[in-house]
C-alpha positions as CSV (number, residue, x, y, z in Angstrom):
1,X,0.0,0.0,0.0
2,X,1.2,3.3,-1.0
3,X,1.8,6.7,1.3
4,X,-0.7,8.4,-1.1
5,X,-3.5,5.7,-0.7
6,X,-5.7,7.1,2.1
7,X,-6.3,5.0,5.1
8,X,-9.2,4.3,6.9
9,X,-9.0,5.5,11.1
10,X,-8.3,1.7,12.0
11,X,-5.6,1.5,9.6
12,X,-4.1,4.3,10.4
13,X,-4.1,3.6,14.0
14,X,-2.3,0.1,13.0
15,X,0.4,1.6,11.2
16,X,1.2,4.2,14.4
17,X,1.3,1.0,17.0
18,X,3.6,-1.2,14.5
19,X,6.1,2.0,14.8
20,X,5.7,1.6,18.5
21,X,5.5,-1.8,18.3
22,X,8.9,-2.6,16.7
23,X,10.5,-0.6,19.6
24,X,9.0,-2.6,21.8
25,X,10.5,-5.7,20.3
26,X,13.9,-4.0,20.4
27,X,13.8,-3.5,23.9
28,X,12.0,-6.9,24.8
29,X,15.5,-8.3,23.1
30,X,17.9,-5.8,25.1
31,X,18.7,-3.6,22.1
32,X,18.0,0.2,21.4
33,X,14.9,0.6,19.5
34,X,15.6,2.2,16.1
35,X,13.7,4.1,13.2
36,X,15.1,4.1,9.8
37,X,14.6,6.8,7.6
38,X,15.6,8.0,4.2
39,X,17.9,10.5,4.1
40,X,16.3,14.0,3.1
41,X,18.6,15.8,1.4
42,X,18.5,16.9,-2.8
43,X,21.7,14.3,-3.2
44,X,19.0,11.3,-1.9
45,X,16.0,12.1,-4.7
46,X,16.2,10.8,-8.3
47,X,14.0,10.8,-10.7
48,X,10.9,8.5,-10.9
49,X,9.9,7.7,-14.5
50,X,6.9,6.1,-14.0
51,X,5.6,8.9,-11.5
52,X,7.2,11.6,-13.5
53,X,8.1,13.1,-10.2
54,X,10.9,13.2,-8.2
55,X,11.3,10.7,-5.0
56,X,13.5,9.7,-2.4
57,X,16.7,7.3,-3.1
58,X,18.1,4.7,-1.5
59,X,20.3,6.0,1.2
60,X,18.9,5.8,4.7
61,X,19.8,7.0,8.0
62,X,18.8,4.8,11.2
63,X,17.5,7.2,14.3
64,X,18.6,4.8,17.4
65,X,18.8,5.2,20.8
66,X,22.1,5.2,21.6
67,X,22.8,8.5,21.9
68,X,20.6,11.3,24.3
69,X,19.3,13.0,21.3
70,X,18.1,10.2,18.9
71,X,16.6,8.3,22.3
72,X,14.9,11.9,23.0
73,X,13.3,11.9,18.9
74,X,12.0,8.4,19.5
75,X,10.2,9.4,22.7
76,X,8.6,12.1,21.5
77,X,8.0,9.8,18.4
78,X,6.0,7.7,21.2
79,X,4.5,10.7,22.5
80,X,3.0,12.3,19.0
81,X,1.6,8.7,18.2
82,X,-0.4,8.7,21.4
83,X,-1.4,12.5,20.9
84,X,-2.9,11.5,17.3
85,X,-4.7,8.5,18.5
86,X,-6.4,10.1,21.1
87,X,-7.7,12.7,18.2
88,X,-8.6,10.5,16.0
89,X,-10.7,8.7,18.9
90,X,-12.1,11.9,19.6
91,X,-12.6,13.2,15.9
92,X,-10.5,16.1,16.8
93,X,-7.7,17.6,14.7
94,X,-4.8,20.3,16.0
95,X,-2.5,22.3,14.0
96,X,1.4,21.8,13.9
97,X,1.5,24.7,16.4
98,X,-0.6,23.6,18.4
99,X,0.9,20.1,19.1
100,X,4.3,21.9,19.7
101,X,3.0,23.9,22.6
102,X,0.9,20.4,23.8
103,X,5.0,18.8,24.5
104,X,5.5,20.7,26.7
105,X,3.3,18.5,29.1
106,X,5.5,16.0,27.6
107,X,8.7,16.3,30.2
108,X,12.1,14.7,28.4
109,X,9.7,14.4,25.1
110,X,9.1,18.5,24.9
111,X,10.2,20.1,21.8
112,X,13.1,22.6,21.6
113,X,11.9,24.3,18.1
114,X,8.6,24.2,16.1
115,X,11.0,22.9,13.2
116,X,12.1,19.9,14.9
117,X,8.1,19.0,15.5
118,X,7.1,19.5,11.6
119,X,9.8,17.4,11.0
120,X,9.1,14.8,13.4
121,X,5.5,15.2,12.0
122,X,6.6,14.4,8.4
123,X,8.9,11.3,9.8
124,X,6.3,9.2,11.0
125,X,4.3,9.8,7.9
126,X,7.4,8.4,5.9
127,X,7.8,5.4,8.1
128,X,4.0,4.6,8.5
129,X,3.1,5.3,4.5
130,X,-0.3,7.6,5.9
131,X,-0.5,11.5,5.6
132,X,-0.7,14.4,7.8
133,X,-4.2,14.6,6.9
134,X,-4.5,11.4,7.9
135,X,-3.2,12.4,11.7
136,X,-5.8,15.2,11.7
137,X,-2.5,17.2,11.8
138,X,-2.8,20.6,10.0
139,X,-0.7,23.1,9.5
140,X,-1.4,27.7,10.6
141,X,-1.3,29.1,7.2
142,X,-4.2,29.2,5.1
143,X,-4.2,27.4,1.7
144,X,-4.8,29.1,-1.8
145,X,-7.6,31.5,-3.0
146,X,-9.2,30.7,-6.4
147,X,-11.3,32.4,-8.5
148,X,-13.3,31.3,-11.8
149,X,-16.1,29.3,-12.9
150,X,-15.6,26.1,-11.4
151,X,-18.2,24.7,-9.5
152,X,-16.6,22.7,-6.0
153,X,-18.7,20.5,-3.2
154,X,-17.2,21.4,0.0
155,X,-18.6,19.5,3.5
156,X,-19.1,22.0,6.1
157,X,-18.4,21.7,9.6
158,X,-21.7,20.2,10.4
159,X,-21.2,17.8,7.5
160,X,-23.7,19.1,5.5
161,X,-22.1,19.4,1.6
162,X,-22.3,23.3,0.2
163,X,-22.3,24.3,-3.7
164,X,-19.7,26.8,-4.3
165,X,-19.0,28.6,-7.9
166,X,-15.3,30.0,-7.2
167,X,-16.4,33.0,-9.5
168,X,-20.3,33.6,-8.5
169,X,-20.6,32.4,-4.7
170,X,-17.4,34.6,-4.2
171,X,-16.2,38.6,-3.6
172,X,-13.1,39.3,-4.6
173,X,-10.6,37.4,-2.1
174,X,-12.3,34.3,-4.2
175,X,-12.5,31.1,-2.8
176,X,-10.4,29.7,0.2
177,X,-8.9,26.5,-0.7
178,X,-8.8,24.4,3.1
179,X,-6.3,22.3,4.6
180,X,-7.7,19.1,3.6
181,X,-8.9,18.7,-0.1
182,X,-9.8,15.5,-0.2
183,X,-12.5,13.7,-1.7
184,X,-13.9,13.4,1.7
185,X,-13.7,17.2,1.8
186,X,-13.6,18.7,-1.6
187,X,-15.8,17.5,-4.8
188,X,-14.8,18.8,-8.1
189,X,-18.3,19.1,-9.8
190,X,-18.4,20.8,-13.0
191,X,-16.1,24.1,-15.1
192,X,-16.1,25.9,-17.8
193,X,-12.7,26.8,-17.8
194,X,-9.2,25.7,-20.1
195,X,-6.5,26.4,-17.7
196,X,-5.7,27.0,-14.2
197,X,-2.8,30.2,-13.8
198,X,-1.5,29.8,-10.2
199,X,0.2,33.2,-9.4
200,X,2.8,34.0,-6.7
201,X,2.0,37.2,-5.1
202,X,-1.3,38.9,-3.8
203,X,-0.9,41.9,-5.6
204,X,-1.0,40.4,-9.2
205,X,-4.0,37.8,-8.2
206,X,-6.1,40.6,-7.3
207,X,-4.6,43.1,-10.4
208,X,-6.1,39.9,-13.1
209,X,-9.2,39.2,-10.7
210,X,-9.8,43.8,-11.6
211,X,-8.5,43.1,-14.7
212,X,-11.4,40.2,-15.2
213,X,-9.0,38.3,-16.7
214,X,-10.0,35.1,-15.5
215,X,-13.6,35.4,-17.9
216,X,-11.6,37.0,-20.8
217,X,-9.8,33.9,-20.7
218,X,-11.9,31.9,-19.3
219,X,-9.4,30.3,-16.9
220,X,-8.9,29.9,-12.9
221,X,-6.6,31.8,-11.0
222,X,-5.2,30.7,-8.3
223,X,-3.4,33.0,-5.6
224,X,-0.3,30.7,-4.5
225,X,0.5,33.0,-1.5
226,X,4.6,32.8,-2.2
227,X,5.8,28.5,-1.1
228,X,2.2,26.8,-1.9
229,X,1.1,24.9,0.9
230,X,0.1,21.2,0.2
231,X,-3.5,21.9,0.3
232,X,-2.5,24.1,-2.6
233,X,-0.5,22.0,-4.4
234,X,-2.5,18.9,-4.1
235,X,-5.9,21.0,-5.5
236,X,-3.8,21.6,-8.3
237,X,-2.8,18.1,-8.9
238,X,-6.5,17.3,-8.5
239,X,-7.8,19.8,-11.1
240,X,-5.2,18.9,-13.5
241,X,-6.1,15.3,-13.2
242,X,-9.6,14.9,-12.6
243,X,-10.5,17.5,-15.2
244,X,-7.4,17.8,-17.5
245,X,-6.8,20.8,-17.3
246,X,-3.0,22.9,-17.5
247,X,-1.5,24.3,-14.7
248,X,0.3,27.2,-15.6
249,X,2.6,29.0,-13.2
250,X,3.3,32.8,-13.2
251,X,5.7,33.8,-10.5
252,X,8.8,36.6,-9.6
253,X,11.9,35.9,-11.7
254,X,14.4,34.9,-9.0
255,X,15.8,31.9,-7.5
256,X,13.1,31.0,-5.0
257,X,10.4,31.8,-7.5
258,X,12.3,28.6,-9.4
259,X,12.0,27.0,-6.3
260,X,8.2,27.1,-6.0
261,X,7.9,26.0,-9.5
262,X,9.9,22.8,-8.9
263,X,8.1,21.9,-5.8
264,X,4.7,22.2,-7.8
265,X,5.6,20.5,-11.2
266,X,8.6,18.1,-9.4
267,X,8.0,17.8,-6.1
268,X,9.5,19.4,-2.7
269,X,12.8,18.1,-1.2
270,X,11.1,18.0,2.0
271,X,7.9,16.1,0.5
272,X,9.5,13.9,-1.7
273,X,7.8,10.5,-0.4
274,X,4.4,11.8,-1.0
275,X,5.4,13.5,-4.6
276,X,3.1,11.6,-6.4
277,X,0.9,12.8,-4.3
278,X,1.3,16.6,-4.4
279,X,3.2,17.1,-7.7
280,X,2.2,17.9,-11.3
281,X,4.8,17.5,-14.0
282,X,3.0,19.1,-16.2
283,X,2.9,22.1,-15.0
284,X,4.4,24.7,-17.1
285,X,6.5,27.3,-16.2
286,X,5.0,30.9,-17.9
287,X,7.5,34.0,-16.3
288,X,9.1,36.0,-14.9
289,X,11.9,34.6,-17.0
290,X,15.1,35.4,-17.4
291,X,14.8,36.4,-20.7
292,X,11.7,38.2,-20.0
293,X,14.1,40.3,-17.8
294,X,16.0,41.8,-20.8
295,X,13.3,41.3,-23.7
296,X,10.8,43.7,-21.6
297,X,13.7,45.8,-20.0
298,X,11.7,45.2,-16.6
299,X,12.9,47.0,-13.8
300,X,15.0,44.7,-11.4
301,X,17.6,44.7,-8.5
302,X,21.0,43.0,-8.3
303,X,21.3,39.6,-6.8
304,X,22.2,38.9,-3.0
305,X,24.8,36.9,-2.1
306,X,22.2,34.4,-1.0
307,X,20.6,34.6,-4.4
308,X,23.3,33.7,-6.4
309,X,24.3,30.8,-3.8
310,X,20.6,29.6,-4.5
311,X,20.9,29.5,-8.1
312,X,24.4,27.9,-8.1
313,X,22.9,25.3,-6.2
314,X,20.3,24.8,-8.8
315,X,22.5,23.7,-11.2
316,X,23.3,21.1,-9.6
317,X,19.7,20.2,-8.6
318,X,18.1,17.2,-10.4
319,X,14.7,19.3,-10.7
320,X,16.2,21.7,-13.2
321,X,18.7,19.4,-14.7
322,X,16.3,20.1,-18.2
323,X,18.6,22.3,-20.5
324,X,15.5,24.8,-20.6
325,X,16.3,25.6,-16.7
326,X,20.3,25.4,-16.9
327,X,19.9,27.9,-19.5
328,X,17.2,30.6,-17.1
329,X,20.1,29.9,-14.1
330,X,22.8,30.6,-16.0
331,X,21.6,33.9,-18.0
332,X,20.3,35.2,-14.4
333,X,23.7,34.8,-13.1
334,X,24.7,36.4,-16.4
335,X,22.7,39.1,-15.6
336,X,23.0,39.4,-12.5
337,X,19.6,40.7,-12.0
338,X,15.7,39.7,-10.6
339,X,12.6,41.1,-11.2
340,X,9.1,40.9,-9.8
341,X,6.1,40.0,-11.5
342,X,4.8,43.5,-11.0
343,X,7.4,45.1,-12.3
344,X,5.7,44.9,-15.7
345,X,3.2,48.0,-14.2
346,X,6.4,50.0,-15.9
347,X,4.5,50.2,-19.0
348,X,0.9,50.7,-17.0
349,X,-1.7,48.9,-14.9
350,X,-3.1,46.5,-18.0
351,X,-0.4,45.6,-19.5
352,X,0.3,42.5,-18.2
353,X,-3.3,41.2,-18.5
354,X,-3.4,42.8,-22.3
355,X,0.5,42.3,-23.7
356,X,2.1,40.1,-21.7
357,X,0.3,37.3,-20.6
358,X,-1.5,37.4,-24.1
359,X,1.8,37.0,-25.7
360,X,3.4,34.1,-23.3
361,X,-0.1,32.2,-23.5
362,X,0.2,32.5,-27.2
363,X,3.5,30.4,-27.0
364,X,2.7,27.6,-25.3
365,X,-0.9,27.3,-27.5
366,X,-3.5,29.0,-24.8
367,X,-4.1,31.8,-26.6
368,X,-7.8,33.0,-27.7
C-alpha cells in the first residue's frame, strides 16, 4: 500500500502502534529501538519515470537510541503517536503549532523548536506510509484563493455538503482553498474553464481578478501566497487530473520563484515520499523569465549573495537538470539581475493582463 492511498481510522491507528511496536521488540531483546529513515537531502532524490516526479533514493539514516538526542526523537516519536490517536478517537484535529506547545506536558519528550516537531510530523508519515491529513494534523497558514467558474462541493463543519461557484458564490478574495482537499472534503463538480494560472503574489492575483482576466480567458486563478502549501499544491494536482486541465505557473523571476515552481511540477525536497501525491509535471512554467528580464527591459535589483548561492545550487539540482532551466540559471547569473512580476506595471496597470500574458499564452498554444 502506498503513502498516497488514504487509510481508513483503523488502519491508520495500526500503522502508528507497529512503529511503537517494533520498539517494543527491540527493547523486549535488550537492544536500542531504532527508526530508519531516508535521508532527506537533494543528493538522496532521483527521478521516478513512472511517476514523473521526483522521489527519495536509497540512502537511509537509522535514528537509534544510543545517543541522548536520537533516544529523545524516539520518545517524543511515542508521545505524537499517542497524541494522534487520542484525536482521532475523539474526531479532533490540531495544528502543527498547536501540538508543539501540547509537548510541553510531555517532560524529556518536549520540543526545543517548532521545526524539529514538523519534522518529526513528516517522519512518522514516511515510516508509516499515511499522511498528515491522515493524523488530523494541519498546519497555521491558510491554503490558496481561487477564483473562476468552477463549480466545488465542499462539506461544512456540520457535515452538510455546500455548492460553491469559485467565481459567483465569491467577492473578490475568491474562494479559500482548506487544509484538507480530499474527496472526503472537496468534490470537483463541474467548469467551464481551459487552464488553471497559479500566481505567486497577492498583488498580481487581485490586479487579473480587476482586470477580469480570468472570464476573458476563461481560466482559474489561483493566488499561490509565495511557497504553496500542500493543500495548494495537491488542488492543483486534482484539477489537472480529474479535469485535465494545464496548470500554468506565473511567479517573480528569482531563485526562490524557481523553487516554488519545482516543488509544484517536481515535487519538494522536503515532501518527496508523497510527490506523487502533491506534484504535477505538467505544470508549465510561464515568467518572470530570465529572458523576459532583458526582452521587456523590466525594472529589477541585483542579486544577494544568498541569491546567487541559491541558483548555483540549482544547477546542480536534479529538478532543473532540463537544458531549458540550466539555460534561465545561467543567464540570471549572467545578468545578475531579478525582477518581480509587477514590475511589468512599468509600461501601465493592463499591461500584463493585455500584452504580456496574451503573448506568453500564445507560446505555449493558450491563446484566444
Amino acid at each position: 500500500m502506498s503513502v498516497t492511498q488514504r487509510k481508513t481510522k483503523e488502519e491508520v491507528v495500526e500503522n502508528l502502534h507497529g512503529v511503537a511496536r517494533e520498539m517494543y521488540k527491540r527493547m523486549a531483546k535488550g537492544e536500542a529501538p531504532t527508526m530508519t529513515l531516508p535521508v532527506r537531502t537533494k543528493n538522496n532524490i532521483g527521478f521516478d519515470e513512472k511517476l514523473g516526479v521526483y522521489k527519495y533514493g536509497s540512502k537511509r539514516s537509522i535514528r537509534d537510541a544510543t545517543s541522548l538526542g536520537s533516544a529523545r526523537q524516539l520518545l517524543r516519536a511515542l508521545h505524537i503517536i499517542e497524541f494522534i490517536e487520542q484525536m482521532i478517537g475523539s474526531e479532533k484535529s490540531s495544528t502543527l503549532r498547536e501540538m508543539y506547545y501540547i509537548s510541553e506536558g510531555w517532560g524529556h519528550g518536549k520540543f526545543g523548536s517548532q521545526n524539529e516537531s514538523n519534522n518529526l510530523a513528516e517522519d512518522l508519515e514516511i515510516v508509516t506510509k499515511c499522511l498528515r491529513e491522515d493524523f488530523k494534523l494541519r498546519p497555521e497558514e491558510d491554503g490558496a484563493r481561487m477564483i473562476g467558474n468552477l463549480t466545488l462541493n465542499e462539506r461544512n463543519r456540520r457535515g452538510e455538503w455546500m455548492r460553491i461557484n469559485a467565481r459567483d458564490d465569491v467577492g473578490d478574495s475568491g474562494y479559500g482553498v482548506p487544509y484538507n482537499v480530499e474527496s472526503e472534503k472537496i468534490q470537483l463538480v463541474e467548469h467551464d474553464i481551459r487552464f488553471i494560472m497559479a500566481i505567486e503574489t497577492g498583488g498580481m492575483f487581485d490586479r487579473l481578478v480587476e482586470n477580469g482576466f480570468d472570464e476573458d480567458y476563461q481560466c482559474g486563478l489561483l493566488h499561490l501566497k509565495g511557497q504553496p502549501a500542500r493543500s495548494t499544491r495537491r488542488i492543483l494536482k486534482r484539477m489537472n487530473e480529474e479535469w485535465n486541465l494545464p496548470i500554468i505557473v506565473f511567479l517573480d523571476g528569482d531563485p526562490w520563484s524557481f523553487r516554488i515552481f519545482a516543488s509544484i511540477a517536481y515535487g519538494a525536497i522536503k515532501t518527496a515520499h508523497i510527490s506523487e501525491y502533491l506534484a504535477t509535471p505538467s505544470a508549465q512554467y510561464l515568467g518572470i523569465t530570465s529572458d523576459d528580464i532583458e526582452a521587456y527591459d523590466l525594472p529589477s535589483d541585483k542579486l544577494s549573495s544568498k541569491d546567487v548561492e541559491a541558483l548555483k545550487a540549482e544547477l546542480s539540482d536534479p529538478r532543473f537538470a532540463d537544458g531549458w532551466w540550466q539555460e534561465q540559471i545561467q543567464m540570471m547569473l549572467s545578468l545578475d539581475k531579478k525582477a518581480e512580476q509587477q514590475s511589468l506595471a512599468k509600461y501601465g496597470l493592463d499591461f500584463v493582463t493585455d500584452t504580456y500574458l496574451p503573448e506568453k499564452l500564445d507560446e505555449i498554444g493558450l491563446g484566444i
